[in-house]
N, CA, C and O atoms as a GROMACS GRO file, in nm:
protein
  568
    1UNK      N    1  -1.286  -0.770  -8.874
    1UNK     CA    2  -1.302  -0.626  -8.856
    1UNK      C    3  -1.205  -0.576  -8.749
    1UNK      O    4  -1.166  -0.639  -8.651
    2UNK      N    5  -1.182  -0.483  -8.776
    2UNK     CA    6  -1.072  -0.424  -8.679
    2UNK      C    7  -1.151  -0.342  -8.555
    2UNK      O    8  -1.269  -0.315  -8.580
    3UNK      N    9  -1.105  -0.304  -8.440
    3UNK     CA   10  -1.144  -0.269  -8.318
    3UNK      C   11  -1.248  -0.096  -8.372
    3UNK      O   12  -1.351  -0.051  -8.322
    4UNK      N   13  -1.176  -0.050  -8.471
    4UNK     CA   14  -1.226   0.054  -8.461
    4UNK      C   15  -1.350   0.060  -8.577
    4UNK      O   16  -1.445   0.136  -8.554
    5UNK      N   17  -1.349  -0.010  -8.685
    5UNK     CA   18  -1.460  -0.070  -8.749
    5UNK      C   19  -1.610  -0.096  -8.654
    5UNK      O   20  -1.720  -0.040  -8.649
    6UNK      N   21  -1.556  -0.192  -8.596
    6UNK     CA   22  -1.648  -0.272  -8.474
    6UNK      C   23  -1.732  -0.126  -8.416
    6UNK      O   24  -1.853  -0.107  -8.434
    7UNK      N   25  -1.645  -0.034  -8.346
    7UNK     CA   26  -1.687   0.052  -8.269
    7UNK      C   27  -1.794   0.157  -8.407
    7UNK      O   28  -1.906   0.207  -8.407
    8UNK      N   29  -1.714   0.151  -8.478
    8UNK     CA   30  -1.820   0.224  -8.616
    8UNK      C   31  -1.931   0.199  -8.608
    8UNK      O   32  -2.025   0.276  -8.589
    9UNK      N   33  -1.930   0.016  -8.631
    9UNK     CA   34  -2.060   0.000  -8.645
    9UNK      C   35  -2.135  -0.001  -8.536
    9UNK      O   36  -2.249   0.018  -8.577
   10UNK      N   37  -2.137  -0.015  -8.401
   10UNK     CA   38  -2.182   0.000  -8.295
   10UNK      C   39  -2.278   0.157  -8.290
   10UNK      O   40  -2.401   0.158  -8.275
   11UNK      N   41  -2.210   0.258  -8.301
   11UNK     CA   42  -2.235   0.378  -8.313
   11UNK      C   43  -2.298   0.390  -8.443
   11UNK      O   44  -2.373   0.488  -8.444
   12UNK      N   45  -2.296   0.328  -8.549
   12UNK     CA   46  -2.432   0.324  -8.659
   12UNK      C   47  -2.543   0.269  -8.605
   12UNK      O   48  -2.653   0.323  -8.623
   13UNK      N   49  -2.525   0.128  -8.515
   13UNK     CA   50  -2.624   0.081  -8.484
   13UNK      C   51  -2.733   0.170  -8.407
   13UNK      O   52  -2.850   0.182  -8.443
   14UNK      N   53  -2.667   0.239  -8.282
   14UNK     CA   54  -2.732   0.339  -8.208
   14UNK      C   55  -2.795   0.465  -8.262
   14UNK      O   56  -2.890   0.523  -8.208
   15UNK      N   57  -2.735   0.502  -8.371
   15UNK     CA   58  -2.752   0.629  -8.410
   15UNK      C   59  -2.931   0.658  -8.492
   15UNK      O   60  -2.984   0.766  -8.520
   16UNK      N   61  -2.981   0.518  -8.512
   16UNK     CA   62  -3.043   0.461  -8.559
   16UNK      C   63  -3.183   0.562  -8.437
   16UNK      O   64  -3.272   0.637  -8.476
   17UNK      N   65  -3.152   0.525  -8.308
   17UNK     CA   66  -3.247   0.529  -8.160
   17UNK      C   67  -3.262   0.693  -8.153
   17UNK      O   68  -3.352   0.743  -8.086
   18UNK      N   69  -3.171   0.769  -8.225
   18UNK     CA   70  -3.195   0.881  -8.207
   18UNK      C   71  -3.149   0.964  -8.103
   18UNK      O   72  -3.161   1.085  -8.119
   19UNK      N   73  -3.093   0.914  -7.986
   19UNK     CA   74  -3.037   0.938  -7.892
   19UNK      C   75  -3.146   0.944  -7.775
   19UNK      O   76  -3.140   0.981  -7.658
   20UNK      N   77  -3.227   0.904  -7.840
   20UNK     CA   78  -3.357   0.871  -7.693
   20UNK      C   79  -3.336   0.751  -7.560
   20UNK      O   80  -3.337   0.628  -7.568
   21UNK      N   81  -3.322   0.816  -7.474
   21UNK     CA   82  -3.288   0.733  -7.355
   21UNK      C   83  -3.338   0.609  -7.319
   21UNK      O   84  -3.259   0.514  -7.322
   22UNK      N   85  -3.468   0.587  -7.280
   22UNK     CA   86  -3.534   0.456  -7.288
   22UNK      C   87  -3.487   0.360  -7.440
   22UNK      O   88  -3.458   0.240  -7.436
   23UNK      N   89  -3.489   0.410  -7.515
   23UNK     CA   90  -3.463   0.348  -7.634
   23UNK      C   91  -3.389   0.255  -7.626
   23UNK      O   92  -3.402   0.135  -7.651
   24UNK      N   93  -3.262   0.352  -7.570
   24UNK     CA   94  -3.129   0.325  -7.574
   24UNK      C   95  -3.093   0.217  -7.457
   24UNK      O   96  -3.010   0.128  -7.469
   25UNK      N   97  -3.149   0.236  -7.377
   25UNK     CA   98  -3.129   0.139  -7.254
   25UNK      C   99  -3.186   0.043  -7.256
   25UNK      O  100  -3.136  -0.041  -7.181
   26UNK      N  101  -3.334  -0.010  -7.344
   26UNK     CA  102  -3.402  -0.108  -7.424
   26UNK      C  103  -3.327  -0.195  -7.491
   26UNK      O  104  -3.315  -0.317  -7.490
   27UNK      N  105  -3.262  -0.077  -7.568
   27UNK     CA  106  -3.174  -0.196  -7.700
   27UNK      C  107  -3.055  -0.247  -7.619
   27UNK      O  108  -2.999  -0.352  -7.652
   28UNK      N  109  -3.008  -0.162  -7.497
   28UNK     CA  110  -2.830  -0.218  -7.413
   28UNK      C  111  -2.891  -0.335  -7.369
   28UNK      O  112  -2.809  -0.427  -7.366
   29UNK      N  113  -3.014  -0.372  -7.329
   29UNK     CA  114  -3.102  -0.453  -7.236
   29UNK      C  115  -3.070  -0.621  -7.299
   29UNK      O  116  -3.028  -0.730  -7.261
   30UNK      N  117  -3.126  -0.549  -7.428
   30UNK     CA  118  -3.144  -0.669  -7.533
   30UNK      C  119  -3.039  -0.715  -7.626
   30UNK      O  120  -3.041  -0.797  -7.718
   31UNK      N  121  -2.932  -0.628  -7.569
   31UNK     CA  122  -2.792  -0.673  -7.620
   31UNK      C  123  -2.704  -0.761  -7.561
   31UNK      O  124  -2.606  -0.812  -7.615
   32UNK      N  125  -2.751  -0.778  -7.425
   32UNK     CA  126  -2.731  -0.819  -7.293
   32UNK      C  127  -2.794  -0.966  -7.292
   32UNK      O  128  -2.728  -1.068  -7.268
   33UNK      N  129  -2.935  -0.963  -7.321
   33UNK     CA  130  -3.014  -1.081  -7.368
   33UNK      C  131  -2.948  -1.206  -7.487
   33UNK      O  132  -2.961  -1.329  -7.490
   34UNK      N  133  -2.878  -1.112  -7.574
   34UNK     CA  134  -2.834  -1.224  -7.679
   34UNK      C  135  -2.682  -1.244  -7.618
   34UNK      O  136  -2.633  -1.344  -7.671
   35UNK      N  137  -2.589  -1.182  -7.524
   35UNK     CA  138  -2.482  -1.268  -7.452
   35UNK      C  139  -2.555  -1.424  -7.422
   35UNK      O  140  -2.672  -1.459  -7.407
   36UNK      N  141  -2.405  -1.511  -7.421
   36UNK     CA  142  -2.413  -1.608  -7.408
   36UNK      C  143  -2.336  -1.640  -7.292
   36UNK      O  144  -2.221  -1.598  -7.278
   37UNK      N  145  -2.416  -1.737  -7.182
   37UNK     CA  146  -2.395  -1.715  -7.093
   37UNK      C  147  -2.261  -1.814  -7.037
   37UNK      O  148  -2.226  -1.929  -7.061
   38UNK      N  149  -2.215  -1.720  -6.963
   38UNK     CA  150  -2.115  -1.816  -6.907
   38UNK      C  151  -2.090  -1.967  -6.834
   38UNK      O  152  -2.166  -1.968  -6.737
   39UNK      N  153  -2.044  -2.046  -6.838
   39UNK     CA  154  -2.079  -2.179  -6.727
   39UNK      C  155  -2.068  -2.135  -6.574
   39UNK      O  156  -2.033  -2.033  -6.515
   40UNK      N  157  -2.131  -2.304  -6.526
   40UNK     CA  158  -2.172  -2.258  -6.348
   40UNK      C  159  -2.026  -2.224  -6.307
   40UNK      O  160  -2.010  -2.147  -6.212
   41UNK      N  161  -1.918  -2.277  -6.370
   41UNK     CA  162  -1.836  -2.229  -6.286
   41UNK      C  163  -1.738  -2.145  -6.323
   41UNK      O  164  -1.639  -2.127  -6.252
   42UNK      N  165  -1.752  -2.103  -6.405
   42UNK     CA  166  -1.727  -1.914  -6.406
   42UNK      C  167  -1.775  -1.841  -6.392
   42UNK      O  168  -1.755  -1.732  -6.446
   43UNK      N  169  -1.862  -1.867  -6.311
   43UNK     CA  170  -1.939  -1.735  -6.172
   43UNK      C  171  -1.915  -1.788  -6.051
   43UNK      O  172  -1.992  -1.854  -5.981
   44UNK      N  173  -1.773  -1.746  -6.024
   44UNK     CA  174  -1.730  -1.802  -5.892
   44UNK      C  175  -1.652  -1.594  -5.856
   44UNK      O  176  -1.637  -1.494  -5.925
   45UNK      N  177  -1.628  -1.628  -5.727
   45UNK     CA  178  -1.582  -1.499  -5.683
   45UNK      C  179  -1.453  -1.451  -5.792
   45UNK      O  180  -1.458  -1.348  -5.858
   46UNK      N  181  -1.377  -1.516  -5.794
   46UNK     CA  182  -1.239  -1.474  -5.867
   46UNK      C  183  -1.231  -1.451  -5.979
   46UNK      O  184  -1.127  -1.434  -6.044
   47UNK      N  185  -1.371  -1.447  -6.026
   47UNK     CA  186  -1.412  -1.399  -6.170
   47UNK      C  187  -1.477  -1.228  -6.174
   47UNK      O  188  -1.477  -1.139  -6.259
   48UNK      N  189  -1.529  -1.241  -6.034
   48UNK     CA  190  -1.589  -1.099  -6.033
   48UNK      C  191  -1.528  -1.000  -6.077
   48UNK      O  192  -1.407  -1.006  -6.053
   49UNK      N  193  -1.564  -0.893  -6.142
   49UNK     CA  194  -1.537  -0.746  -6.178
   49UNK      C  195  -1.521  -0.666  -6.053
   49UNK      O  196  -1.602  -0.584  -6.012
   50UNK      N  197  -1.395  -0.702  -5.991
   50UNK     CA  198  -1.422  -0.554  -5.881
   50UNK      C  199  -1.428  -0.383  -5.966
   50UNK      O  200  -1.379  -0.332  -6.066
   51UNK      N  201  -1.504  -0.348  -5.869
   51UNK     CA  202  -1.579  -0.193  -5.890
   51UNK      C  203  -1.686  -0.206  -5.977
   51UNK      O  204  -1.675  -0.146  -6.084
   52UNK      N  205  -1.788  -0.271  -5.958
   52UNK     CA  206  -1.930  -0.294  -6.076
   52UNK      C  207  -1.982  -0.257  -5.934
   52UNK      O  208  -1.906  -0.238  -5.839
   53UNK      N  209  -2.137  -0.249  -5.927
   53UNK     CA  210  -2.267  -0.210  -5.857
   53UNK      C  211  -2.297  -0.343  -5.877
   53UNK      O  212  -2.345  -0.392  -5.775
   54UNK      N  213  -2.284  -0.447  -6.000
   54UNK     CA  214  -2.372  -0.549  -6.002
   54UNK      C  215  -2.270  -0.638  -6.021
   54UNK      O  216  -2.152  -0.608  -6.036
   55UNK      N  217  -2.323  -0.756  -6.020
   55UNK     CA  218  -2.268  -0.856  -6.026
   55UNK      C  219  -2.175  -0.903  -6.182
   55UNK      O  220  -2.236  -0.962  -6.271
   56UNK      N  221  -2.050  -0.873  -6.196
   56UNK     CA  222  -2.014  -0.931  -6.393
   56UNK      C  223  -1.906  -1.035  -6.352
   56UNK      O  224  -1.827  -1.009  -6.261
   57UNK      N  225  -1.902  -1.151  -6.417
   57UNK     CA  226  -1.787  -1.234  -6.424
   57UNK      C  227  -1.747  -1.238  -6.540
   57UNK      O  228  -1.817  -1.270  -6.636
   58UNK      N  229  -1.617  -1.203  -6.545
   58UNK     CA  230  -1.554  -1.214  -6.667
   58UNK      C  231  -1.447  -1.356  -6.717
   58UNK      O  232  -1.372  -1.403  -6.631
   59UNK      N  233  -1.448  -1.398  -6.819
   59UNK     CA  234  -1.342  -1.516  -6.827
   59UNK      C  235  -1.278  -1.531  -6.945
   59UNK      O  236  -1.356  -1.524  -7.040
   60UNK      N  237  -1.171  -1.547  -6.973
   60UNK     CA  238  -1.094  -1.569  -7.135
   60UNK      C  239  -1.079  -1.695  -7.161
   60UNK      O  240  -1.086  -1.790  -7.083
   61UNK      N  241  -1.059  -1.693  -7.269
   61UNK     CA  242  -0.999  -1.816  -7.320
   61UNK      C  243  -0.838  -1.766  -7.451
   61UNK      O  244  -0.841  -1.663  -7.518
   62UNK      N  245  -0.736  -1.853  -7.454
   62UNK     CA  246  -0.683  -1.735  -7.582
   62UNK      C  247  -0.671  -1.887  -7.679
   62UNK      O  248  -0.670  -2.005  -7.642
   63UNK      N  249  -0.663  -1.832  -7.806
   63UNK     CA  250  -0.678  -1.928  -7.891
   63UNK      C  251  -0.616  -1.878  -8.014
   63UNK      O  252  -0.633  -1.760  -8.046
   64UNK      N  253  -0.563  -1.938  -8.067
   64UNK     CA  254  -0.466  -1.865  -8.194
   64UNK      C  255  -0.391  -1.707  -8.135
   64UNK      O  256  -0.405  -1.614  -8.215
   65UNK      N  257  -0.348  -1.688  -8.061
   65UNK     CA  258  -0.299  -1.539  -8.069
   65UNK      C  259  -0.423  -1.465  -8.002
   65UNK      O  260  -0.395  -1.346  -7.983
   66UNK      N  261  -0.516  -1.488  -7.972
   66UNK     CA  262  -0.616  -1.426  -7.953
   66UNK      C  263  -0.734  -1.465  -7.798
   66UNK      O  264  -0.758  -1.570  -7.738
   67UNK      N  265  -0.781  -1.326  -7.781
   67UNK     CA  266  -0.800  -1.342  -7.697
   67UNK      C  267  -0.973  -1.330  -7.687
   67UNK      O  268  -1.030  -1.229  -7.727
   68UNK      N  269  -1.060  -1.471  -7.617
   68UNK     CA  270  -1.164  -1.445  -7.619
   68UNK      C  271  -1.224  -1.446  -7.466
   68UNK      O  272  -1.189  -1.508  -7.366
   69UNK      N  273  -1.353  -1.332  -7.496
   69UNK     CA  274  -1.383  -1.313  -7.364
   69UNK      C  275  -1.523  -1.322  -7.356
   69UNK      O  276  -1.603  -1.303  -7.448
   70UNK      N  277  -1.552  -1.358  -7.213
   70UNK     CA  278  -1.705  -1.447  -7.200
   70UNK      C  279  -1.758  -1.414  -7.072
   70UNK      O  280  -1.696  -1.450  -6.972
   71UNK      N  281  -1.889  -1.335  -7.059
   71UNK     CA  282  -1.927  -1.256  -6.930
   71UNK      C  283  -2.059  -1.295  -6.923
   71UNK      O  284  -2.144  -1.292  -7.011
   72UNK      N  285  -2.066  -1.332  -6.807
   72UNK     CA  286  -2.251  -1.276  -6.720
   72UNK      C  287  -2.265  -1.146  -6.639
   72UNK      O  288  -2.167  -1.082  -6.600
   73UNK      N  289  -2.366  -1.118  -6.622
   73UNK     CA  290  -2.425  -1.026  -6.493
   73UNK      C  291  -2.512  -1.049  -6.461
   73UNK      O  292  -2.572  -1.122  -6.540
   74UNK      N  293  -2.589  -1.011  -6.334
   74UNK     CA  294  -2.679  -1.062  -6.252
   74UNK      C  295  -2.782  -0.945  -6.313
   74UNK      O  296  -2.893  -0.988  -6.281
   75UNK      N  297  -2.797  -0.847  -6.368
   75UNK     CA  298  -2.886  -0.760  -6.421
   75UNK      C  299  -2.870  -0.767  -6.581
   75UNK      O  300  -2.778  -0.816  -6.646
   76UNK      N  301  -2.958  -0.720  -6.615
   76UNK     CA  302  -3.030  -0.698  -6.759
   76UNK      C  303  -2.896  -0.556  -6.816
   76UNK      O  304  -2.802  -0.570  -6.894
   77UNK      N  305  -2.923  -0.483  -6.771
   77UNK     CA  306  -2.801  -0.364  -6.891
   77UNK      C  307  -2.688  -0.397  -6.793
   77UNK      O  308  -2.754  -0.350  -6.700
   78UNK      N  309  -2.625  -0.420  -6.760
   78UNK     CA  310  -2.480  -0.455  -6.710
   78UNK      C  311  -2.442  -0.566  -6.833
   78UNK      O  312  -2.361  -0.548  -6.924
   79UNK      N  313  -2.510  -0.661  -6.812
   79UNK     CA  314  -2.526  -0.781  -6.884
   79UNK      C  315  -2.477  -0.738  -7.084
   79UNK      O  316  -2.402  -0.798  -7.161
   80UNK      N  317  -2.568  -0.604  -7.106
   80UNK     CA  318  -2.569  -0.551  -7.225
   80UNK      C  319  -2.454  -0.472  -7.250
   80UNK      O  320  -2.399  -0.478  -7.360
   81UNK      N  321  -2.412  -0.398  -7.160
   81UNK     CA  322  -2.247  -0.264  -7.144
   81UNK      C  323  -2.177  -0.412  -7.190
   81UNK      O  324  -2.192  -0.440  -7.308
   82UNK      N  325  -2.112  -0.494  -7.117
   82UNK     CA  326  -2.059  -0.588  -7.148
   82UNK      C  327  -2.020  -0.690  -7.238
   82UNK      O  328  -1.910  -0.741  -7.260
   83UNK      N  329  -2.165  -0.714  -7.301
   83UNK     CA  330  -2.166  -0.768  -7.436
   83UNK      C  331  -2.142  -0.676  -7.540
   83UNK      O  332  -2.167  -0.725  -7.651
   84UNK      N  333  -2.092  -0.533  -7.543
   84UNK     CA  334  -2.071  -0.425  -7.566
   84UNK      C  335  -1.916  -0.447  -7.596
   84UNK      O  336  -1.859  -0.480  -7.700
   85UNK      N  337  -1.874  -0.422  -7.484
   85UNK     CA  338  -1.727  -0.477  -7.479
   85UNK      C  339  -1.695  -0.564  -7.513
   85UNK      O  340  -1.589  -0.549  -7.573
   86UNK      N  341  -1.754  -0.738  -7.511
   86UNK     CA  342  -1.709  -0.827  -7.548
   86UNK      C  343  -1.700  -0.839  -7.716
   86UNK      O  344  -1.618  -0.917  -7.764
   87UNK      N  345  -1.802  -0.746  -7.815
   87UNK     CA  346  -1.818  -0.774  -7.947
   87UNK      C  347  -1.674  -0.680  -8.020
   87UNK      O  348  -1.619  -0.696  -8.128
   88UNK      N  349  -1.643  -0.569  -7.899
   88UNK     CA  350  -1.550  -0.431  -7.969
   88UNK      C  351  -1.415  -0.528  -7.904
   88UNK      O  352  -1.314  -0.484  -7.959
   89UNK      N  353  -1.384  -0.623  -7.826
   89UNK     CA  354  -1.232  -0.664  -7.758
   89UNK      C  355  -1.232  -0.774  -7.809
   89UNK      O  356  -1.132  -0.807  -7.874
   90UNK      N  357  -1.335  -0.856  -7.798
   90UNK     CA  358  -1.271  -1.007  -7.815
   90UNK      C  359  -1.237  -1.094  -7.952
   90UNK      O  360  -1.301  -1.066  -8.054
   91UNK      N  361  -1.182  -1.152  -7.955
   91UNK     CA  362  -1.116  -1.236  -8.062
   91UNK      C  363  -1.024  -1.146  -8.155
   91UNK      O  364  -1.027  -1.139  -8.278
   92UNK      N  365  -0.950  -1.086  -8.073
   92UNK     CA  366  -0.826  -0.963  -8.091
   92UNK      C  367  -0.681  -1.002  -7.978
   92UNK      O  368  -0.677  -1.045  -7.863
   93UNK      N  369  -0.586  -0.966  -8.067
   93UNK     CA  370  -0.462  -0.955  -8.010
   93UNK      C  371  -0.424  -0.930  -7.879
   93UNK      O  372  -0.470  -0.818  -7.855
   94UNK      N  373  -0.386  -0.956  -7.817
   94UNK     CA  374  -0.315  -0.877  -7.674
   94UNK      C  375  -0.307  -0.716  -7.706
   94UNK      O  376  -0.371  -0.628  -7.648
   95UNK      N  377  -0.214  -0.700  -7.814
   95UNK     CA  378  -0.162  -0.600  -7.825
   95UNK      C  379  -0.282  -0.502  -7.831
   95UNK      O  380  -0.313  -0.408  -7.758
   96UNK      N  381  -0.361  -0.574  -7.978
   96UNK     CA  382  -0.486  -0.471  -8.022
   96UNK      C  383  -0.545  -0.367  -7.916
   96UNK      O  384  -0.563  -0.246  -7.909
   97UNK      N  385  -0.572  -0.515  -7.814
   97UNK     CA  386  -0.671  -0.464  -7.682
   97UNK      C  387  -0.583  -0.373  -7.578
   97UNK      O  388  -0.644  -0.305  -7.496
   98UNK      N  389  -0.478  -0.372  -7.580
   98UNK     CA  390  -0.384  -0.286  -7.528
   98UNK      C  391  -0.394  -0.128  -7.554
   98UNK      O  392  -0.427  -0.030  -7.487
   99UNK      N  393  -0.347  -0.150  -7.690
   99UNK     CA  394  -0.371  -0.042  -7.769
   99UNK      C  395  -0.476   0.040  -7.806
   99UNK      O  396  -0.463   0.162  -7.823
  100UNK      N  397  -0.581  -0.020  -7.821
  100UNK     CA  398  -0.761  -0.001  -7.829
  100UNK      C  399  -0.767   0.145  -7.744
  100UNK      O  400  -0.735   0.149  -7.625
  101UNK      N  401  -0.802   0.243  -7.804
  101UNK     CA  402  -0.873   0.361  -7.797
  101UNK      C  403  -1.035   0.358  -7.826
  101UNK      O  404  -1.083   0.377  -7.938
  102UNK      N  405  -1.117   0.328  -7.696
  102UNK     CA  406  -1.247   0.305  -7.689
  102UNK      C  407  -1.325   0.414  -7.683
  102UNK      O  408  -1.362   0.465  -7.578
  103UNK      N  409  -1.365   0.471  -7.846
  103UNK     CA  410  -1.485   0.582  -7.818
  103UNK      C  411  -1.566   0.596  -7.852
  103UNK      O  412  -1.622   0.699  -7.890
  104UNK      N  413  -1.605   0.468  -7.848
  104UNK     CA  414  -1.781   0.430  -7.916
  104UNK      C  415  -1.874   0.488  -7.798
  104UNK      O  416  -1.974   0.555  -7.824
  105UNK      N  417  -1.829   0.454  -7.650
  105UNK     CA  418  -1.957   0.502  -7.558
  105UNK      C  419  -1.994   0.658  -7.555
  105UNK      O  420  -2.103   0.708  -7.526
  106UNK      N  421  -1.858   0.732  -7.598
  106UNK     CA  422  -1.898   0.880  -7.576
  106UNK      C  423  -2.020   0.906  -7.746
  106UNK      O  424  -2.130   0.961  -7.756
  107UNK      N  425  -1.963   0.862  -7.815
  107UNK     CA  426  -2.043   0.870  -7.940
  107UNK      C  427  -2.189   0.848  -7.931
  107UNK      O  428  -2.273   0.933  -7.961
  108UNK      N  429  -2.218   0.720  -7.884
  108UNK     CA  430  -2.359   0.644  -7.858
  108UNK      C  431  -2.423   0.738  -7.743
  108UNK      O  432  -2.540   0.724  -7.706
  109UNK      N  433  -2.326   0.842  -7.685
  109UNK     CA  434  -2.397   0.914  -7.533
  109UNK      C  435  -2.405   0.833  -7.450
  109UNK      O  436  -2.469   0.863  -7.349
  110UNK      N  437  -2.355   0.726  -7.457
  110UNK     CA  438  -2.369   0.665  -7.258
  110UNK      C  439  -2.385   0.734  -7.168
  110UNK      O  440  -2.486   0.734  -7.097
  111UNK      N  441  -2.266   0.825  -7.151
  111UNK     CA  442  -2.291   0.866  -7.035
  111UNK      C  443  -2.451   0.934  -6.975
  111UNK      O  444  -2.478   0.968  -6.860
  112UNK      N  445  -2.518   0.938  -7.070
  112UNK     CA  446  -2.625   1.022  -7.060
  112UNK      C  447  -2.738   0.926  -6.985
  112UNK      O  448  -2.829   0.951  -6.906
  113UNK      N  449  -2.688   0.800  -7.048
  113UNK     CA  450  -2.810   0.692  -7.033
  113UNK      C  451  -2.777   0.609  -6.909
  113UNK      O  452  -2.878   0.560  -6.859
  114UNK      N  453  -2.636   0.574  -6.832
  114UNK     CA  454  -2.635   0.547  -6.728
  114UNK      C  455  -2.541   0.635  -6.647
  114UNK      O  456  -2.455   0.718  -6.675
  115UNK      N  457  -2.599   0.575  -6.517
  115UNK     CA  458  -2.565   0.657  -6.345
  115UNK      C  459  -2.424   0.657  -6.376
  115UNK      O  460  -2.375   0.596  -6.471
  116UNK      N  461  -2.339   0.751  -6.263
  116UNK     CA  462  -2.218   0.762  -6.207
  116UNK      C  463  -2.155   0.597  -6.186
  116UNK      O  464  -2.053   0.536  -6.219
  117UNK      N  465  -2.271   0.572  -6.117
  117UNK     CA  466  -2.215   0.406  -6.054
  117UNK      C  467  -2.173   0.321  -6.131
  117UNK      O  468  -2.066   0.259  -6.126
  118UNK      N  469  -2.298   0.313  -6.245
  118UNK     CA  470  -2.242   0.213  -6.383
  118UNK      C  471  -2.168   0.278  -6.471
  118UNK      O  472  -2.107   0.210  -6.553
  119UNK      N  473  -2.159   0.400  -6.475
  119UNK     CA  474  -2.015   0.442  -6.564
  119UNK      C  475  -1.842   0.395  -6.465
  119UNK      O  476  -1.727   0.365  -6.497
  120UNK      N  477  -1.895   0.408  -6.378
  120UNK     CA  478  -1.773   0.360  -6.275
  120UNK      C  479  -1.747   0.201  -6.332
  120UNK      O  480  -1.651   0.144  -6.384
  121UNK      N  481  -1.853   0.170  -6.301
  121UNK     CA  482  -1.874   0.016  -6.297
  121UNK      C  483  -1.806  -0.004  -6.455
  121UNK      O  484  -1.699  -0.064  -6.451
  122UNK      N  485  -1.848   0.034  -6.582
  122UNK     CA  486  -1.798   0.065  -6.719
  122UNK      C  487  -1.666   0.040  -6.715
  122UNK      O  488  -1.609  -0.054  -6.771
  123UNK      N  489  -1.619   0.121  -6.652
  123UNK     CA  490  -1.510   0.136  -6.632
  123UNK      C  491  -1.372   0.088  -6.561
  123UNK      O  492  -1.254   0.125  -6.557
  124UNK      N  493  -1.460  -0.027  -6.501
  124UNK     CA  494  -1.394  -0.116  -6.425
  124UNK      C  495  -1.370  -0.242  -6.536
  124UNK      O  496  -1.264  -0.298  -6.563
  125UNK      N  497  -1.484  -0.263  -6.583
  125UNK     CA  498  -1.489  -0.401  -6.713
  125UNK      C  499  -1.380  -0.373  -6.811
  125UNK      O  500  -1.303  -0.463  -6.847
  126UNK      N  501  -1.370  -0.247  -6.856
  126UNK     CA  502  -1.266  -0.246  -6.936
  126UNK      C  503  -1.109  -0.248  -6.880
  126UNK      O  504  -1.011  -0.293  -6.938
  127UNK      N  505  -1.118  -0.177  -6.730
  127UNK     CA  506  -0.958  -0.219  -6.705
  127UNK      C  507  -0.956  -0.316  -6.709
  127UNK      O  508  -0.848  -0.358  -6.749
  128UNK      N  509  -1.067  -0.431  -6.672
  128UNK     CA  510  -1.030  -0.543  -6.623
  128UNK      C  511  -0.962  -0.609  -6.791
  128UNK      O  512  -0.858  -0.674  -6.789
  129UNK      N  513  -1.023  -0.588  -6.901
  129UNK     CA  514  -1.007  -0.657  -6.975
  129UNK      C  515  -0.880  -0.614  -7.081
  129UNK      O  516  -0.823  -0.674  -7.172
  130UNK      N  517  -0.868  -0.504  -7.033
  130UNK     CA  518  -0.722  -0.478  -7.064
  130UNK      C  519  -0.637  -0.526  -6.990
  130UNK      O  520  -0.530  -0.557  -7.044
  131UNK      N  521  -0.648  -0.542  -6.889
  131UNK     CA  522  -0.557  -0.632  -6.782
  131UNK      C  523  -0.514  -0.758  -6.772
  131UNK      O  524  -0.418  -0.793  -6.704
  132UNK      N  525  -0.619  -0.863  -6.872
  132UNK     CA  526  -0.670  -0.964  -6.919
  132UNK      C  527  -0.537  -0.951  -7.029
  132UNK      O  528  -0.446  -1.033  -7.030
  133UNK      N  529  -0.541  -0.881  -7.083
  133UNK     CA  530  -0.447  -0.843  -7.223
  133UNK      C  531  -0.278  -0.815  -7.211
  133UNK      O  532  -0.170  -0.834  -7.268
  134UNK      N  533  -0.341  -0.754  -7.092
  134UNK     CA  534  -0.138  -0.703  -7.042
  134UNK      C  535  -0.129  -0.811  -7.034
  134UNK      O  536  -0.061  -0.854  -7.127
  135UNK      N  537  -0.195  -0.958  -6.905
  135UNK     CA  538  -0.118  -1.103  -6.873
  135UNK      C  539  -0.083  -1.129  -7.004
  135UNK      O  540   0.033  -1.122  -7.046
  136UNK      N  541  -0.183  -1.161  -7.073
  136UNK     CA  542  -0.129  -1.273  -7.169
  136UNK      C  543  -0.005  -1.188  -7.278
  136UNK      O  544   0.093  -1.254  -7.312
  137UNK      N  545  -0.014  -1.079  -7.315
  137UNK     CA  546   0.099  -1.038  -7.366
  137UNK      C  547   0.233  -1.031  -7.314
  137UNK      O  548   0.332  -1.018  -7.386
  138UNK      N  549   0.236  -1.043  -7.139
  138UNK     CA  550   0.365  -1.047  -7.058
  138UNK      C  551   0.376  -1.256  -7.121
  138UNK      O  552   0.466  -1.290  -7.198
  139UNK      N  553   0.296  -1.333  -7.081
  139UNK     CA  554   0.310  -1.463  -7.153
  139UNK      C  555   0.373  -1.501  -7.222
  139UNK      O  556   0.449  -1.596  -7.201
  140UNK      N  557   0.362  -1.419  -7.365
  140UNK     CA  558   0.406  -1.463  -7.492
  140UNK      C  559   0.497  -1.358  -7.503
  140UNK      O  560   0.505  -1.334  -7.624
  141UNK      N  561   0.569  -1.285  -7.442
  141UNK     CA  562   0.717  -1.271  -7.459
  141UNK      C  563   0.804  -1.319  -7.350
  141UNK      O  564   0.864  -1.227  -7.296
  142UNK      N  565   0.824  -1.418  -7.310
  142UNK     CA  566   0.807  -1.487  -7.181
  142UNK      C  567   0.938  -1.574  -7.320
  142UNK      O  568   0.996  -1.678  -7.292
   0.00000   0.00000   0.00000
């Protein structure tokens, strides 16, 4: 599926909740729950997400051309935003994720359902993982 497929269905999935808040932060909860968790030692500092409120470690692996990505958080919906990101970025191109125009959260209403802080915080996971994307694409024209 392509990046923007992915984000389709994401925003079918939600659309489902009605746009009810608890709902919605229930199901990010439990989206968060089925991430798979990272090893002990990729929750070391140099993994951290700077600009989160909570705790996220992020880590890749690239494999065929591709880039996969693998996160914890120390909370329940951080944990879920993330596994969010990881289902719409990972096992995609450098380029893709470069390129990736992400507008599944305005669709689903995020912003509605979390604080300033974790939209900040949001917003940090994805530079990071575009950033993730610039390295390895500077790599492979290397």
């Amino acid at each position: 599926m392509t990046i923007n497929e992915i984000q389709d269905q994401i925003i079918d999935d939600f659309s489902i909740l009605g746009g009810d808040r608890e709902s919605t932060i229930f199901y990010i909860m439990e989206l968060g729950q089925q991430l798979a968790p990272i090893s002990e030692e990729g929750m070391v500092d140099d993994n951290l997400i700077k600009g989160c409120q909570s705790k996220v470690w992020l880590t890749t692996d690239f494999e065929d051309g591709k880039i996969i990505y693998k996160a914890d958080s120390n909370t329940d919906i951080t944990k879920g935003l993330i596994s969010l990101l990881i289902r719409v970025l990972s096992n995609k191109t450098p380029q893709e994720i470069i390129d990736a125009e992400l507008y599944f959260m305005d669709k689903i209403g995020m912003g509605g359902v979390i604080g300033s802080q974790r939209s900040n915080g949001f917003a940090a996971m994805i530079k990071q993982m575009k950033l993730f994307a610039v390295a390895y694409s500077a790599k492979q024209n290397i």
